[in-house]
C-alpha positions in Angstrom: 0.0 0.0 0.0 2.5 2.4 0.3 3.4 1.9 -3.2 0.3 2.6 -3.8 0.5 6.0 -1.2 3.9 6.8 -3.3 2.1 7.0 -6.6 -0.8 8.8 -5.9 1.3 11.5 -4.2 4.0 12.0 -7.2 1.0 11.5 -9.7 -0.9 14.9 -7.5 2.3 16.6 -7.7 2.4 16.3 -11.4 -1.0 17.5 -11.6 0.1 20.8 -10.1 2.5 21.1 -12.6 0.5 20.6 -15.4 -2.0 23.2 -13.7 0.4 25.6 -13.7 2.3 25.4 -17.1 -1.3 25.6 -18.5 -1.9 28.7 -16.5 1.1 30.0 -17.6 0.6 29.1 -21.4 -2.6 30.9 -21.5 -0.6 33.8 -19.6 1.6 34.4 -22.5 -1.4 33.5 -25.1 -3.1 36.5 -23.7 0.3 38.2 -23.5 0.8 37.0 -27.1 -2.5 38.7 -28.3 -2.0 42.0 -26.7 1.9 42.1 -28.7 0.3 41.1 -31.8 -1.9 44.1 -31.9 0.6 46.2 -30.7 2.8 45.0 -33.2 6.0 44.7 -31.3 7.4 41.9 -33.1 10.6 41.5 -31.1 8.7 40.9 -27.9 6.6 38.7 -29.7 9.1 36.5 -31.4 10.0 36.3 -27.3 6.8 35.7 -26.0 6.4 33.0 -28.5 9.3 31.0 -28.0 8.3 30.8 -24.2 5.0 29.4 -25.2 6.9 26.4 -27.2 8.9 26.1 -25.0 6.2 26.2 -21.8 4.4 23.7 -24.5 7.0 21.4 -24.7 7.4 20.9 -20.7 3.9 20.7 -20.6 4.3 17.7 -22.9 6.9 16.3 -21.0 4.7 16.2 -18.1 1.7 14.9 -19.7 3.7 12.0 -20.8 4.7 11.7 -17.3 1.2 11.9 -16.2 -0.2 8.6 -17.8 2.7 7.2 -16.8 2.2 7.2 -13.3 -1.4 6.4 -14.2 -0.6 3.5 -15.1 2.0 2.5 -12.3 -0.7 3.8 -10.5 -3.1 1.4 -11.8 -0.7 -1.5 -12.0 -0.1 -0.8 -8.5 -3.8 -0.6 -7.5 -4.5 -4.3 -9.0 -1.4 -5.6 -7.6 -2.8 -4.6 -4.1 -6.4 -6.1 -5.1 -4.4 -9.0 -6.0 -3.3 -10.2 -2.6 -6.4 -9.1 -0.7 
């Protein structure tokens, strides 16, 4: 069980991240929008590349995500197994 414990805390933790880096994508989406109409184009170029790069974490994470879903899982019918 506290396999089982282990998992479900790392896979809450990643949730906040994946919270946040969303927050902070749609941050510099509206940040974006506001350059774009005030056609700054160098701070846009910038605030671009920190939304690929934000997205790019954020698919890091995700891919982390489902895997602890399914060591959660795993974990989950292992402990079902023995009872």
């Amino acid at each position: 069980m506290n396999k089982f414990n282990r998992l479900v805390s790392e896979q809450m933790d990643t949730m906040e991240k994946l919270l946040f880096l969303q927050s902070e994508i749609e941050r510099c989406q509206g940040l974006e929008k506001e350059l774009i109409e005030l056609q700054e184009q160098a701070k846009l170029e910038s605030i671009q590349q920190e939304i690929a790069s934000k997205k790019a974490e954020l698919k890091e994470i995700h891919e982390m995500f489902e895997q602890q879903t399914e060591e959660l899982i795993q974990s989950y019918q292992d402990v079902r197994a023995l009872v």
